[in-house]
N, C-alpha and C positions, 0 to 999 in steps of 0.2 A: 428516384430513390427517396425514403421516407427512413430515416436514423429513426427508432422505436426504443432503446433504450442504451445503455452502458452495457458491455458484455465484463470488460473486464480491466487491468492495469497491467502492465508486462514492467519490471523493474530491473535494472540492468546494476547489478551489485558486481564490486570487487571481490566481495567474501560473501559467497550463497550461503553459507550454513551459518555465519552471524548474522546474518538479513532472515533467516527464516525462524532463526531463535527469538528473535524479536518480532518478528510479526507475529510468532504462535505463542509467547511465555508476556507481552504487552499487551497486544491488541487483542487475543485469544482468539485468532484466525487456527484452521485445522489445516495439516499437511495435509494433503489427498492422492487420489490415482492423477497421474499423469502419461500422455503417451507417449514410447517409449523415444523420444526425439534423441537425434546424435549428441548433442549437447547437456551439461548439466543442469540441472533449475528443477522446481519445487511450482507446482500447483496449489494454492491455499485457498479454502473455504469455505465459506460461511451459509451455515441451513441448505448446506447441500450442492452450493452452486460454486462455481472456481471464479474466486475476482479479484484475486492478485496472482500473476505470475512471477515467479523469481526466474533470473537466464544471468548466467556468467556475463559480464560485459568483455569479456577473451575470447570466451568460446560460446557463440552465441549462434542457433539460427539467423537463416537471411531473412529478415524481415521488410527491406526496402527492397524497390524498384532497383535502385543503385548497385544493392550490393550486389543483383545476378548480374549488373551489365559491366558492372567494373571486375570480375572475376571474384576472389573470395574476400571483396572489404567486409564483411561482415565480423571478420577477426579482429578490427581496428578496435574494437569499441564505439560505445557511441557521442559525439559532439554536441549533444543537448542533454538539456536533463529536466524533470518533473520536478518540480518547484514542491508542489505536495499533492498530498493522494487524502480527501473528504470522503469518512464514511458517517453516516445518518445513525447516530447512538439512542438509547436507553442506560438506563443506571446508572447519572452522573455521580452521584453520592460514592455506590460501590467502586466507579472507575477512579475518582480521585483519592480515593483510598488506595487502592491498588499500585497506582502508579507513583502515589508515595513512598508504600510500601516497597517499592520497586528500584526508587532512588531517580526515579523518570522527573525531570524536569517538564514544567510546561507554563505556557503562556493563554491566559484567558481572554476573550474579547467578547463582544455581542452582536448581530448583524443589526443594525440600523432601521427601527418600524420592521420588522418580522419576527419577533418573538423567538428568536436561537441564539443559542449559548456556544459560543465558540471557544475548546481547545486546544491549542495547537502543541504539539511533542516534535522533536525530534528522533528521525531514526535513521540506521546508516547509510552510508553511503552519501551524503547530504539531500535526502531526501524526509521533508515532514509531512507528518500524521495530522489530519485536522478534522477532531470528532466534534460533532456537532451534537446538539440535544436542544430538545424545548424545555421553553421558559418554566413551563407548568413541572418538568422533570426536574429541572435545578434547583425548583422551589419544593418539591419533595412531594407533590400534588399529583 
């Protein structure tokens, strides 16, 4: 097996429709077509392609090996979580306005010798945003 890319993030919220309000009115991810699974949650994407999914963490697809041999744990919720979710930005100027504008806290850092500019936000569910930008973007270049 050869992994060729990231397809997507699956995000397991207590309240899908404040997790999708915030990914789509913060991040300016688009709701999309999704199929039509037993379960509630939200397909989001950007330039066409789906790279966040949102799923009830109650009522969730079986996603584990486990949950078909244990019967329906998939109902439990889940026992880990995603620390945060990196997307590859543009616009640092217009984004830190925005999210001003927004009342969006966040935390700045730099990666160490590679020339990126790191954001970090918070969003629900205890799950952070960390958008990334080059040097040459922050600098308005």
């Amino acid at each position: 097996m050869s992994v060729e890319r990231l397809d997507h993030v699956n995000i397991l919220t207590g309240n899908v429709e404040r997790t999708l309000a915030f990914m789509t009115r913060v991040l300016g991810l688009e709701d999309g077509p999704r199929p039509p699974f037993r379960s509630p949650g939200h397909w989001l994407y950007r330039n066409g392609t789906a790279v966040v999914h949102l799923s009830d963490a109650v009522d969730k697809e079986q996603t584990h090996a486990n949950d078909a041999s244990l019967g329906d744990a998939s109902q439990d919720g889940a026992p880990g979580i995603v620390d945060h979710v990196a997307f590859r930005c543009s616009g640092y100027a217009d984004t830190m306005r925005r999210l001003r504008e927004l009342g969006i806290a966040s935390h700045e850092s730099e990666v160490p010798g590679a020339g990126l500019h790191q954001v970090f936000i918070d969003g629900p569910d205890d799950v952070a945003f960390e958008l990334i930008f080059t040097a040459d973007d922050v600098a308005g270049r």
